[in-house]
Phi, psi and omega in degrees: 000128165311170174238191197294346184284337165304001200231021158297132174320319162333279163326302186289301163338312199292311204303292191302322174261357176227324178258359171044033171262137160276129176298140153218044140303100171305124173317122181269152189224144161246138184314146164336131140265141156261350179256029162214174203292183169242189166268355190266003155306296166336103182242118176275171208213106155278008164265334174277327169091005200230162179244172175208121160300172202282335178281001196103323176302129192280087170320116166241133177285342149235163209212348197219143154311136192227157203276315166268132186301172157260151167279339191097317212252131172309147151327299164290029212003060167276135161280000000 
């Protein structure tokens, strides 16, 4: 059995959709909170490109103007 960092969603994805492994990893989960946002408090703005928290605030995926636009995706074709 894996231990828990295998069991990110990230991670299970990987195993399953690229390495065609079955997983036996416990899912790691984190407890309830009340003092941070959940994700589904996140509304995304597809003209902006951007998510906005229930405070207002803009998640932006790049921060700076880049002279060649970016894509997200990494060399390793990570997002």
């Amino acid at each position: 059995m894996g231990d828990t960092a295998y069991g990110t969603a990230e991670m299970l994805a990987w195993m399953v959709d690229e390495q065609q492994i079955e997983p036996h990893a416990p899912v790691w989960e984190q407890p309830e909170r009340e003092d941070v946002f959940k994700r589904s408090d996140f509304v995304f703005d597809e003209a902006s490109d951007v998510f906005r928290c229930p405070g207002g605030k803009e998640l932006r995926r790049f921060w700076r103007e880049y002279k060649t636009p970016r894509t997200g995706i990494t060399k390793a074709g990570d997002m």
